[in-house]
Each structure stands twice: as C-alpha cells, then as structure tokens.
Wavefront OBJ file of the C-alpha trace (Angstrom):
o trace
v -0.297 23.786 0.563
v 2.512 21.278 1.157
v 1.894 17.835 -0.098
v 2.547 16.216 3.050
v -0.611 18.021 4.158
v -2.801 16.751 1.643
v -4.678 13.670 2.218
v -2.916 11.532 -0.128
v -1.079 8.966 1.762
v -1.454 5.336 1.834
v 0.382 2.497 4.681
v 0.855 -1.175 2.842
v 2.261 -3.624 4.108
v 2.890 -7.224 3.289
v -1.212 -8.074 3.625
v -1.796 -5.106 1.625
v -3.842 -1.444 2.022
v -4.022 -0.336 5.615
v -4.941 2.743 5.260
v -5.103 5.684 2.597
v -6.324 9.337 2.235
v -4.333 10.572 4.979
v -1.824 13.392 5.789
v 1.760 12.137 6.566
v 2.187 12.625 9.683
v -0.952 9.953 10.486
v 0.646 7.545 8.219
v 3.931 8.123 9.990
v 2.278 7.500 12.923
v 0.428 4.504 11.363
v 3.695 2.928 10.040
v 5.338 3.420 13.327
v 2.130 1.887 15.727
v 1.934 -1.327 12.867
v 5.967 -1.461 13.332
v 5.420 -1.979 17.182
v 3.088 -4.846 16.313
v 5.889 -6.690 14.406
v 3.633 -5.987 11.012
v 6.649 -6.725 8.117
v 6.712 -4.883 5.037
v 5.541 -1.219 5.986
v 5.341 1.465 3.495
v 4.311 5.168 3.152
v 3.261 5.378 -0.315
v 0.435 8.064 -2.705
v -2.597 7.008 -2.654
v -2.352 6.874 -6.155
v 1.181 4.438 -5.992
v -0.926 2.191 -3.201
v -3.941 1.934 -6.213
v -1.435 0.893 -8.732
v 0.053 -1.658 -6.039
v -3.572 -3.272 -5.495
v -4.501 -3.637 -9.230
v -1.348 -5.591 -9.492
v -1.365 -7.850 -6.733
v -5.107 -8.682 -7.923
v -3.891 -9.332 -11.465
v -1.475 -12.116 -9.771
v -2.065 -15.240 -9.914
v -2.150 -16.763 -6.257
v -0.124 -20.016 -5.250
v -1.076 -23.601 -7.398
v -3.001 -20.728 -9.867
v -1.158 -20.488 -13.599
v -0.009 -16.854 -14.866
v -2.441 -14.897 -17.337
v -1.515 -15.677 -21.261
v -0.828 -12.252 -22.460
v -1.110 -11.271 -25.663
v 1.024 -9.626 -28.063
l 1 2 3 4 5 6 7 8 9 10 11 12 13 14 15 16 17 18 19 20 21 22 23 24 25 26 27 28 29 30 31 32 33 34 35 36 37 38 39 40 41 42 43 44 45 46 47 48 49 50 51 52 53 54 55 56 57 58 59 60 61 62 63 64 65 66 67 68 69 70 71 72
C-alpha cells in the first residue's frame, strides 16, 4: 500500500494541529479549504512529524514566560 494511502497525515498551521490520521488527498483537500479561509502557515506533515511539532511548542515558553534551565 502506498503511503499516501495510509492514514498518517497531519494539517498544522500557525494555531497548531488541525487535523491528523488522514490519507493525503483529505489533507490536500484540508490544506487547500483552510487556504481559502486566509488560515497562514499550512502544512501537510506525518502524523508522527505533527506529534513532535506539538511536544515542542508545549515545551515553549509563551510570551512574558522565562525559557526552561536545562541541564547539562
């Protein structure tokens, strides 16, 4: 089966996850309907990529908030 078959896809955008375990061609379509609405920032990413994006943008620290210390 061809990946782009598989549902596996995620749409972000700038707000984030809009949508994930899909086949391409419904987050093609997805991207394209949010592009009509003016959303900014539109990807097509895995579903594993769009995890890896969310667990980051938690981790950050949001505006007036100080960075986590790491540690060495």
């Amino acid at each position: 089966m061809s990946e782009l078959r598989e549902h596996r896809w995620s749409v972000i955008s700038e707000r984030g996850g809009e949508a994930s375990a899909l086949v391409y061609e419904e987050a093609a379509r997805l991207r394209r309907q949010l592009a009509d609405e003016k959303l900014s920032g539109l990807c097509i990413v895995t579903d594993e990529a769009a995890g890896r994006l969310q667990t980051q943008r938690e981790s950050e620290p949001t505006p007036g908030q100080s960075a986590p210390v790491l540690s060495r």
